[in-house]
Each structure stands twice: as C-alpha cells, then as structure tokens.
C-alpha positions in Angstrom: 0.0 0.0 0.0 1.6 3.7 -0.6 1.9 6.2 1.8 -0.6 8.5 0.6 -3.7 5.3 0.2 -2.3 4.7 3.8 -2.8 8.4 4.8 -6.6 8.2 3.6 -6.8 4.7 5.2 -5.9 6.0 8.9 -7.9 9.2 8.2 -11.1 7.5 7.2 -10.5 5.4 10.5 -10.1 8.4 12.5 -12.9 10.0 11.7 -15.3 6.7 11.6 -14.2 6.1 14.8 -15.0 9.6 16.0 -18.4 9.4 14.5 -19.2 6.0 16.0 -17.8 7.3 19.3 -20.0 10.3 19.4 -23.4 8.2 18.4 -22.4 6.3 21.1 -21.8 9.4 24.0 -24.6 11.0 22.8 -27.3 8.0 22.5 -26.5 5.8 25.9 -27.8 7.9 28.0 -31.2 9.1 25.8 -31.9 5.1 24.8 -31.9 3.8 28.7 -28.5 2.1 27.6 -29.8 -0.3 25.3 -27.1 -1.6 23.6 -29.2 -3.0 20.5 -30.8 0.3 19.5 -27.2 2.0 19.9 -25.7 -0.6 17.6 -28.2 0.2 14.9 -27.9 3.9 15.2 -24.0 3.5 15.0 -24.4 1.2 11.9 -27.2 3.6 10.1 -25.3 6.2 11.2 -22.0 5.6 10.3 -23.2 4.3 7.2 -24.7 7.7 6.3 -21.4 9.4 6.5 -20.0 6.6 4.2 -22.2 7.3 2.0 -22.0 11.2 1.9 -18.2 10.6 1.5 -18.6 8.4 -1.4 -20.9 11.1 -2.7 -18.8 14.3 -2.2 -15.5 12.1 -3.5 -17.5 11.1 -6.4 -18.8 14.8 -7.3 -15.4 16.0 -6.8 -13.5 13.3 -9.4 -16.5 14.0 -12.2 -15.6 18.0 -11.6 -11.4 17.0 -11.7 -11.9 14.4 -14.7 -14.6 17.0 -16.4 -16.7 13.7 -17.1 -19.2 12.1 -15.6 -18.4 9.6 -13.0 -18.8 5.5 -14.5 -20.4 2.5 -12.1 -16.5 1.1 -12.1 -15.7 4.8 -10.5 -18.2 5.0 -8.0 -17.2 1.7 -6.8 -13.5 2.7 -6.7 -14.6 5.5 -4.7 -16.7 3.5 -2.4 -14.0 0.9 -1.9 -11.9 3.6 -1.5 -14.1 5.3 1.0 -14.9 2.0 3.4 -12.3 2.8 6.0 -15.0 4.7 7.3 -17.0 1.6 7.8 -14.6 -0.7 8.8 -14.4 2.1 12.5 -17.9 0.7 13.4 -16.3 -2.5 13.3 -15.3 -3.3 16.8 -17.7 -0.9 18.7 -20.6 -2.6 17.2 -19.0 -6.2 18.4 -18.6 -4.8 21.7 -22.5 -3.5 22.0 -23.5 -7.3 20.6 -21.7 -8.6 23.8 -24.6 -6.7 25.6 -27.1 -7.3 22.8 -26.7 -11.1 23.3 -26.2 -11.3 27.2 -22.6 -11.8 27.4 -22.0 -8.7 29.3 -24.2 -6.3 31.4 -25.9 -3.5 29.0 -23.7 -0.7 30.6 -20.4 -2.9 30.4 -21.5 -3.1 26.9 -21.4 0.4 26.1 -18.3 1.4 27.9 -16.4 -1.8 26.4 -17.5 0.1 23.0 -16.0 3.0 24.0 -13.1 1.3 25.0 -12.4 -0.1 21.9 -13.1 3.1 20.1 -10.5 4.8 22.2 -8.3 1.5 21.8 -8.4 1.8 18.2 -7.9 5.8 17.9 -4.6 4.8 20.2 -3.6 2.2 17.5 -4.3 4.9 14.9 -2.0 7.5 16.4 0.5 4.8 16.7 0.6 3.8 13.2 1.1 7.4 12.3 3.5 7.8 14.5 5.7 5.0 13.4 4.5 5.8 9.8 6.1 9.4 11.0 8.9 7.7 13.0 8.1 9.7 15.7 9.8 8.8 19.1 8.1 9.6 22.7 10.4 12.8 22.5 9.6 13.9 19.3 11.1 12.3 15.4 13.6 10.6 15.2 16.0 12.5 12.5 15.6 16.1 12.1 16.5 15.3 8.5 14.5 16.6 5.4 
C-alpha cells in the first residue's frame, strides 16, 4: 500500500471512529443504555457518512476528470471510501456482547467506547511509526 492510500486509510479510521464514538456518548444515556438500538444507530449512522463521502468524493473526481463519473468509479470510490465503515467494526461487536447477554448493558457500552479509544490509540501509533516519531519527538531532524 503507498503512503498517501495509507494516509486516507488511517484518516477515514479516525474520523469513523469519531463518528461512531459520538453516536455512542450521545445515545446511551437518551436510549436507557440499550445496547441494540445504539448498535443500529452507529451502523445507520455511520453508514450515512459513508455514503455522503462516497458522494462528495465522487462529485469531486466527475468535476477533476470533467466527465461524468462511471459504475467502475463509484465503486473505486466507495471501496476507496470504506475505511470509514470498517471504524464501526469493533464498537458494534462490543455493544453485541450486551445485545446477546454476554456482558451487562452498561459494560457493553463502555467496552464500545473502550475499543473506540483503543483503536484511535492504535491509529496514532501507526502514524507515528508511519512518522517515526519517538516519545520525544522524530527521530531524524533530516529533510
């Protein structure tokens, strides 16, 4: 993968993740902490914004090309765009842990958040090894 696909990659995680995050701050406490009608407003949700993105992206690239965007583009643009889908990914497991009994309905929701937080840590990490970045700042002061 090259740097600039994995650039879009982490950033379509970031803000996936943010997005699921938020749905899930602002919805626990309004839905009685029911972990099954957060899970589907973080999927619809979260969805939504995929699909937005793979709208503005696709509006944008007919505007650059000056033609009119094919089936074969839109997909490349939704593939392109799924990083974004792919953040809902392990929240969603966690709030099915509740949904199906395994864990209280408020363990549920803060094992979501968890793994939201978990994965934005593992995001920043990549970018910072991506950046070789060092605790104390990079690691060559170098171009």
């Amino acid at each position: 993968m090259n740097a600039r696909r994995t650039g879009e990659r982490i950033a379509g995680l970031v803000y996936g993740t943010i997005v699921v995050m938020s749905v899930i701050a602002a919805s626990s406490e309004g839905l009685e902490r029911d972990p099954a009608r957060i899970g589907v407003l973080v999927v619809a949700t979260n969805f939504v914004f995929w699909l937005a993105h793979v709208y503005a992206h696709s509006v944008e690239l007919s505007v650059v090309r000056r033609e009119r965007l094919t089936g074969r583009g839109l997909k490349e643009v939704a593939v392109h765009e799924a990083s974004i889908l792919t953040a809902a990914v392990l929240p969603t497991g966690a709030l099915l842990l509740g949904v199906f009994g395994l864990i209280g309905d408020r363990g549920a929701i803060w094992l979501a958040l968890a793994a939201g937080t978990a994965a934005l840590a593992a995001q920043g990490l990549a970018l910072a090894r991506i950046e070789k970045l060092t605790p104390v700042g990079p690691r060559c002061w170098c171009s």
